[in-house]
C-alpha angles and dihedrals in degrees: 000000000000123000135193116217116200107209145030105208119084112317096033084063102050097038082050087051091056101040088050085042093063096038111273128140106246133197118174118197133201135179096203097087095221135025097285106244106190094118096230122184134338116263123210113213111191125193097298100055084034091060088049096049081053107058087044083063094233101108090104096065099048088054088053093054097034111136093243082216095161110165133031125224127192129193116202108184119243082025116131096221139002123252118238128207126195102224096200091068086049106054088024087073088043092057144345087230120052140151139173129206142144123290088239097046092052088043092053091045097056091039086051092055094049108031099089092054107037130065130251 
C-alpha cells in the first residue's frame, strides 16, 4: 500500500519510519524547500518519545545535541532577587527519562533517519 505523509519536520518523519517499518510505500511532502533550520524552540521529550527515538536508533543523537538547560531563572521587576528553579526535580517528577533539545535539531535528526527509504 502506498501512503502519502504531509510534513517533513518532526511527526511526518517518525510516522514515515513505522509505516515503512511495517511494510508500507511512503512519501513524505513538504512545501518549505529545504529542512527548515531557524532553531525554534526547545522541545521536552519525556519517556514516551524518548522510547520511540530509541527504537529508531537515533537516541543517541538527540542526547548528543540536548540543550543541557539545567536550571531556570525568572526576573520580576522590582523584585529583589530572581527565583531560581532546578529543572532536573521538575521534570524529574514528571518522568524518570527526560531530554531537552532544539525544534530544528530534532527535526533534522528524524528527517535524517527516514530520508534514504522513503520518497520525497
Amino acid at each position: 500500500m502506498r501512503i502519502l505523509v504531509s510534513g517533513a519536520s518532526v511527526a511526518g518523519p517518525v510516522l514515515a519510519h513505522w509505516l515503512t517499518r511495517y511494510g508500507f510505500s511512503v512519501t513524505v511532502v513538504e512545501r518549505a524547500p529545504a529542512p527548515r533550520r531557524t532553531g525554534g524552540h526547545a522541545v521536552d521529550l519525556f519517556r514516551p518519545a524518548m522510547d520511540i527515538s530509541e527504537k529508531m536508533g537515533v537516541l543517541p543523537y538527540i542526547e548528543e545535541r540536548a540543550t543541557g538547560t539545567r536550571r531556570l531563572t525568572v526576573s520580576q521587576e522590582g523584585s529583589r532577587r530572581p527565583v531560581r528553579a532546578d529543572l532536573s526535580k521538575i521534570f524529574g517528577a514528571a518522568s524518570e527519562r527526560h531530554v531537552e533539545i532544539m525544534r530544528d535539531k530534532l527535526s533534522e535528526i528524524y528527517y535524517d533517519a527516514t530520508r534514504d527509504d522513503v520518497g520525497c
